[in-house]
C-alpha positions in Angstrom: -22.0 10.8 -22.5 -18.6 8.9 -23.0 -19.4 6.5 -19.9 -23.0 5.0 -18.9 -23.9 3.7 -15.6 -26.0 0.2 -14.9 -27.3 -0.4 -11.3 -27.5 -4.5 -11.0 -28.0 -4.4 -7.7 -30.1 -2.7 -5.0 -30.0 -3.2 -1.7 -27.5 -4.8 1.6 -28.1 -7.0 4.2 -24.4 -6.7 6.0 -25.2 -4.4 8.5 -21.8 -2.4 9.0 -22.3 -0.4 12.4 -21.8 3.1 11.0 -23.8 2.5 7.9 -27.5 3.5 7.2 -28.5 2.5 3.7 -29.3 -1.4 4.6 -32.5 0.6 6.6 -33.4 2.6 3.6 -32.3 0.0 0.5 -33.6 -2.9 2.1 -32.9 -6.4 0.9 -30.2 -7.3 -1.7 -31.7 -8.1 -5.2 -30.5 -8.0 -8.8 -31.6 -6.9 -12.1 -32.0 -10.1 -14.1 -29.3 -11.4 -16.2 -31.3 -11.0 -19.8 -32.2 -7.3 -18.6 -28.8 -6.5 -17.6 -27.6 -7.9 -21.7 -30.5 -6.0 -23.2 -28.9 -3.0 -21.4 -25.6 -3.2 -22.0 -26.4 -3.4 -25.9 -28.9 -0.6 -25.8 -25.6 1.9 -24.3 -23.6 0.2 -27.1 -25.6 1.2 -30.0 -26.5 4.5 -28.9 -22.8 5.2 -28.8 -21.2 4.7 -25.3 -17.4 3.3 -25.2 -17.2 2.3 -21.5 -20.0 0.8 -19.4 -20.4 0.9 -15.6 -22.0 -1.9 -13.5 -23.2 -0.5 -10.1 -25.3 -1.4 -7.0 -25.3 -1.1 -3.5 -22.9 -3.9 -2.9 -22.6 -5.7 -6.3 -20.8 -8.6 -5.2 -24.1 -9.6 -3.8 -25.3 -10.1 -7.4 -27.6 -13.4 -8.0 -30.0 -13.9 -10.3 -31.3 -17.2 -10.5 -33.5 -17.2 -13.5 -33.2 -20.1 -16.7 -29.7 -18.8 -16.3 -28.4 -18.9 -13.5 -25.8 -16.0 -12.6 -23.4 -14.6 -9.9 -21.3 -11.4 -10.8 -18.5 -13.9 -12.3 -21.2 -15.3 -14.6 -23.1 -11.8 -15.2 -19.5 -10.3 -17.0 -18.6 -13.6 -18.6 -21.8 -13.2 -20.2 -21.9 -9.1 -21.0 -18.2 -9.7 -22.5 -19.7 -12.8 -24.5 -22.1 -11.2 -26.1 -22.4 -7.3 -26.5 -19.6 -5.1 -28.1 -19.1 -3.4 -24.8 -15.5 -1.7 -25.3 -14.8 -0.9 -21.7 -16.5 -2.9 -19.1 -15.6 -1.3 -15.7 -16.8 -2.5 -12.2 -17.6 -0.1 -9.0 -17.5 -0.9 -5.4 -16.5 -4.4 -4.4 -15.6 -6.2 -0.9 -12.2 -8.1 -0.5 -14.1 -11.1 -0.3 -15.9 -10.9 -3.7 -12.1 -11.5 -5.7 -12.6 -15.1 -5.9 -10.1 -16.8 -8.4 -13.3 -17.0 -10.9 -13.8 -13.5 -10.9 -10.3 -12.3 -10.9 -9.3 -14.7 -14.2 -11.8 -12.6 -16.2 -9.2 -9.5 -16.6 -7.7 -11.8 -19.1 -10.2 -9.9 -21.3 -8.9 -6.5 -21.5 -12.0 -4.7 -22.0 -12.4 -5.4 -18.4 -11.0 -2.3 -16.4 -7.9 -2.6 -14.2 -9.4 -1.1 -11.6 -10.7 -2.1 -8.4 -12.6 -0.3 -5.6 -12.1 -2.1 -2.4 -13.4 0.4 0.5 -11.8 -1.1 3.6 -12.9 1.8 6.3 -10.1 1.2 8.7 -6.7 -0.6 8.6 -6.8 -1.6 11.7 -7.9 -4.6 12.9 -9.2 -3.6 16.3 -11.8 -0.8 14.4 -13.2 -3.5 11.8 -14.8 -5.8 14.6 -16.9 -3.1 16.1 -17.9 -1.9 12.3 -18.8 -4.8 11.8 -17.1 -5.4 8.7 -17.1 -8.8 6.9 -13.3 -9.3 6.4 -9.9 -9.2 8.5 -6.7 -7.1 7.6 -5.3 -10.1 6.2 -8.3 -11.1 4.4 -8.2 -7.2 2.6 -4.4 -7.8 2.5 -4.8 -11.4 1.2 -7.5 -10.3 -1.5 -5.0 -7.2 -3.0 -2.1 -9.3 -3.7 -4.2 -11.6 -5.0 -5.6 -9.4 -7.7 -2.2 -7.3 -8.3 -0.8 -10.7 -9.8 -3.8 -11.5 -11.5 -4.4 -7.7 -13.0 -1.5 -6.0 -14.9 -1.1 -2.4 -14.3 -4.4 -2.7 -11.8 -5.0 0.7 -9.6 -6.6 0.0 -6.3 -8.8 3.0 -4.6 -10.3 2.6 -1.2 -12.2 4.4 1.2 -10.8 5.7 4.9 -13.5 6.5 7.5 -11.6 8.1 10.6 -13.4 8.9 14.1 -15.0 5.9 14.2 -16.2 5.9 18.1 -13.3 4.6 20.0 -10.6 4.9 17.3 -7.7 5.9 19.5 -4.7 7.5 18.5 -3.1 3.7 18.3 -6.0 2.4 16.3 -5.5 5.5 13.7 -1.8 5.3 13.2 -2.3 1.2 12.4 -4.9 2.4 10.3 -2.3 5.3 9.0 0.3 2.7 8.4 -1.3 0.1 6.6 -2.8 2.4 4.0 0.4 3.5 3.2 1.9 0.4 3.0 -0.8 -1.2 0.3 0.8 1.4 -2.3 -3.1 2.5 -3.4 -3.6 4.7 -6.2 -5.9 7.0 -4.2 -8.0 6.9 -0.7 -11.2 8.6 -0.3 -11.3 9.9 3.2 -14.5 10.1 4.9 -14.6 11.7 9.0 -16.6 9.3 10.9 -20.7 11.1 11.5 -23.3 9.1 13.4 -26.7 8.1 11.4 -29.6 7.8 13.4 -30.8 4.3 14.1 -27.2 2.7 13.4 -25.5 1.0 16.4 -22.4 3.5 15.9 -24.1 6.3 17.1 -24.9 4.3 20.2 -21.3 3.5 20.8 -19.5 5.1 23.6 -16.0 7.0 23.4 -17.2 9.3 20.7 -14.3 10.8 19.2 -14.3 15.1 19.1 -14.6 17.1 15.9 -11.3 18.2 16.4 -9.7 14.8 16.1 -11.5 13.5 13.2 -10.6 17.1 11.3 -6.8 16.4 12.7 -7.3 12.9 11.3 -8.8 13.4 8.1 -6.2 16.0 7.0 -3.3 13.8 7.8 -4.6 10.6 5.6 -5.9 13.1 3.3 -2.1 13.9 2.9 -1.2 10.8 2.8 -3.8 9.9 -0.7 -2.1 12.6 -2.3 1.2 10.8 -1.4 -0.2 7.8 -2.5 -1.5 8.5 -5.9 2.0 10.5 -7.2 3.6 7.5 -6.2 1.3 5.3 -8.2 0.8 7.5 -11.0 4.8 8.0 -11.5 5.1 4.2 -12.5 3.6 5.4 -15.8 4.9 8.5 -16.3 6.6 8.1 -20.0 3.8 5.1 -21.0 1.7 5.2 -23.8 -2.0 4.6 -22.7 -5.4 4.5 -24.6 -7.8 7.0 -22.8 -11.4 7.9 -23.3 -11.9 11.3 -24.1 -15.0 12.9 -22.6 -14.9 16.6 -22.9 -12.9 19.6 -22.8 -12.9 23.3 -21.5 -12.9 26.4 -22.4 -8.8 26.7 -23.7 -9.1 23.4 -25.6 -7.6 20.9 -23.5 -9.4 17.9 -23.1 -9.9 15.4 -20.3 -10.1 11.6 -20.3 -9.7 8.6 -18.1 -7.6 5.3 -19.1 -8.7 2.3 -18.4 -7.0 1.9 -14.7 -8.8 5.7 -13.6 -6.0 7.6 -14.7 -7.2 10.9 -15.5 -5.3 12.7 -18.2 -5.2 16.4 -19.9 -4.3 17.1 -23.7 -4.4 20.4 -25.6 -5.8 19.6 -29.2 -8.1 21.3 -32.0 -9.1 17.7 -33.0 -13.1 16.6 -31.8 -12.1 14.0 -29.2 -15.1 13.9 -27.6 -16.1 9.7 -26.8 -13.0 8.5 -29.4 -10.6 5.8 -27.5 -7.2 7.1 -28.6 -3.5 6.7 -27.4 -1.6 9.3 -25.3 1.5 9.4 -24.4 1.7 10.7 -20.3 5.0 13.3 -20.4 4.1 14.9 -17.0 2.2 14.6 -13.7 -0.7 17.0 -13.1 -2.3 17.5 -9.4 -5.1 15.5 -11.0 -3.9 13.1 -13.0 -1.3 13.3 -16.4 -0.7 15.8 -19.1 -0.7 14.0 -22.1 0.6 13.7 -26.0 -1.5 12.4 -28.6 0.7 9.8 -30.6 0.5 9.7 -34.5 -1.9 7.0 -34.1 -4.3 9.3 -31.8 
C-alpha cells in the first residue's frame, strides 16, 4: 500500500485502427479538479508516499469547472496544495509534452518518468493505425523532455504484426527503438478486436512472424534497459520501499521506475530511503542502504 492509483480520466475518442476500448469507454471525460485535490489528500493522510494519476488517455484531461484545468493545470494544482511526496504520471502521447507541462519537473516530487507508447517506429505502420503523431513528432517530443527532465527514463510500448507490417516496416520499426536509448519496451504481437478497422485490413501477418517478431524486440528491451540502467550503476538513489519476501530482501522503485533489491532486518515497508545501486539484477539493481537509510 506504498503507491495509490487515481483514474482522472475515462474514456478516448482517437480511434487508433487496432484499438477497441474507444467502443467500450466511450467519450473522453475527467474527474473534476476539486475531486481529484480531495483525493489526492485523502491517499496522503492515510499514509501513501507516491500517488498515480491514470486514465484512458490522460492527456485528454479537461475539466472546465470555476477552475478551469488541463493536465498542466490539474498537477500544478495537486503539487500546490496536498503533501503528495511522489506524484507520478501513466500513459501519455508525444503530443501531450507541451513546454507547460514539461517545466513542471522542476518540482522533484514529479516522477522522471515518462510512458510514451509509440506502437510502431515506422512511419509507414503509424498512418494506417491511425496514430496521432509522426516519427519525428515522437522523436521531437523525447528530446524535448530528456533536456527538460534530469535522469528521466522513457518506456514505450511495441505492437508487431500489425496487418501489412513487412519485414522492411519491422526492421525501421527495430531500428528506431533502439536508437531512442528507452529504458524498457513493452512488446505486444499484433491480435485483431472485433469491430476495429485492423481486423478488416488485408495482408494479415502469420503467427509465426509476429512470434519471430516479438522475440527479437523482446531481446532488444532487455538490451535496452541494461544499457539504461548501467548509467546509474554506483549512484545513490532514494527508493520507495514496498515489501519484501520470504529471505528478507526487500523491493522498491526510485523515482525514474528503477526497481531495486536490498537485504535488511530493518521494517522498510512505505519509508523513502537512500540506496546506493552496487550491481545490476535481471530486474532492476541490488542495492546498499546508506547510513542515512
Amino acid at each position: 500500500r506504498t503507491r495509490s492509483l487515481i483514474k482522472v480520466q475515462e474514456g478516448c475518442h482517437s480511434f487508433c485502427s487496432f484499438c477497441i476500448v474507444p467502443y467500450l469507454r466511450g467519450q473522453e471525460r475527467s474527474l473534476p479538479l476539486e475531486k481529484v485535490i480531495q483525493q489526492v489528500k485523502e491517499r496522503v493522510a492515510a499514509g501513501h508516499k507516491e500517488v498515480t494519476l491514470t486514465g484512458t488517455k490522460i492527456g485528454a484531461y479537461q475539466w472546465k469547472g470555476e477552475n478551469h484545468s488541463s493536465l498542466p493545470r490539474l498537477i500544478e494544482y495537486i503539487l500546490r496544495q496536498t503533501g503528495v511526496k511522489r506524484l507520478r504520471l501513466s500513459s501519455l502521447q508525444p503530443q501531450d509534452l507541451t513546454p507547460e507541462l514539461l517545466r513542471l519537473w522542476a518540482d522533484e516530487r514529479l516522477c522522471p518518468h515518462l510512458h510514451l507508447p509509440l506502437q510502431s517506429g515506422s512511419q509507414a505502420m503509424l498512418q494506417p493505425m491511425n496514430r496521432q503523431y509522426s516519427i519525428a513528432d515522437y522523436q521531437r517530443a523525447v528530446s524535448l523532455a530528456r533536456e527538460a527532465i534530469p535522469d528521466l527514463a522513457i518506456t514505450t510500448d511495441i505492437l508487431v504484426g500489425f496487418p501489412g507490417e513487412g519485414d522492411r516496416e519491422f526492421e525501421e520499426s527495430y531500428r528506431f527503438c533502439q536508437k531512442m536509448g528507452l529504458a524498457n519496451i513493452h512488446v505486444f504481437p499484433y491480435s485483431p478486436r472485433l469491430g476495429t478497422a485492423a481486423a478488416r485490413m488485408p495482408h494479415q501477418v502469420e503467427e509465426r512472424v509476429k512470434k519471430e517478431r516479438s522475440q527479437r524486440m523482446l531481446a532488444l528491451a532487455q538490451q535496452s534497459a541494461h544499457h539504461f540502467r548501467e548509467r546509474f550503476l554506483g549512484r545513490t538513489m532514494i527508493v520507495l520501499w514496498e515489501g519484501k519476501s520470504e529471505q528478507e530482501v526487500w523491493s522498491g522503485l526510485t523515482a525514474n521506475y528503477l526497481r531495486v533489491f536490498v537485504r535488511s532486518e530493518q521494517e522498510l515497508t512505505n519509508r523513502l530511503l537512500p540506496v546506493k545501486l552496487v550491481d545490476q539484477h535481471r530486474q532492476g539493481f541490488l542495492g546498499e542502504l546508506t547510513d542515512r537509510g
